[in-house]
N, C-alpha and C positions, 0 to 999 in steps of 0.2 A: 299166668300160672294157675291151674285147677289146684281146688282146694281136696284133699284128699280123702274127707269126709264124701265129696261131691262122685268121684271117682268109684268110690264104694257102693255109690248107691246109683250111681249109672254107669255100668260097667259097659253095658254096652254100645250107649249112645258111645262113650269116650273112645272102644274099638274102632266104632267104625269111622270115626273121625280122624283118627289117628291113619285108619288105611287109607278114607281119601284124602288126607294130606300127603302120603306115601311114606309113613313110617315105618318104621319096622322094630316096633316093640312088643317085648314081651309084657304083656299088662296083668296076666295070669301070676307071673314072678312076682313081681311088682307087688300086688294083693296081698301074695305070699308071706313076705318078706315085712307087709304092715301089719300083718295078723301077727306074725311071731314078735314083731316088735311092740305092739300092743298088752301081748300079756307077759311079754319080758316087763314091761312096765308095770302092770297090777301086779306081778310077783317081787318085783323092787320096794313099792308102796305095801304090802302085805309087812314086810321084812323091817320095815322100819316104823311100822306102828305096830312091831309086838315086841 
């Protein structure tokens, strides 16, 4: 399992890994979807230390 920190920061060694293994993921979504979960989290932490 790639660590997701790892993923962010080689987005596209992990592409093109993913295509020669013959996946077919969306890794764009993916990104997406950690970004907004990211600052769902500093606006959680915001919320509870005011």
């Amino acid at each position: 399992m790639l660590d997701v920190k790892f993923i962010r920061e080689n987005t596209e060694l992990v592409k093109q890994a993913l295509k020669n293994r013959g996946y077919d993921f969306d890794l764009d979504a993916f990104l997406q979807l950690d970004e907004k979960r990211r600052d769902l989290i500093k606006k959680i932490e915001n919320i509870r230390f005011q």
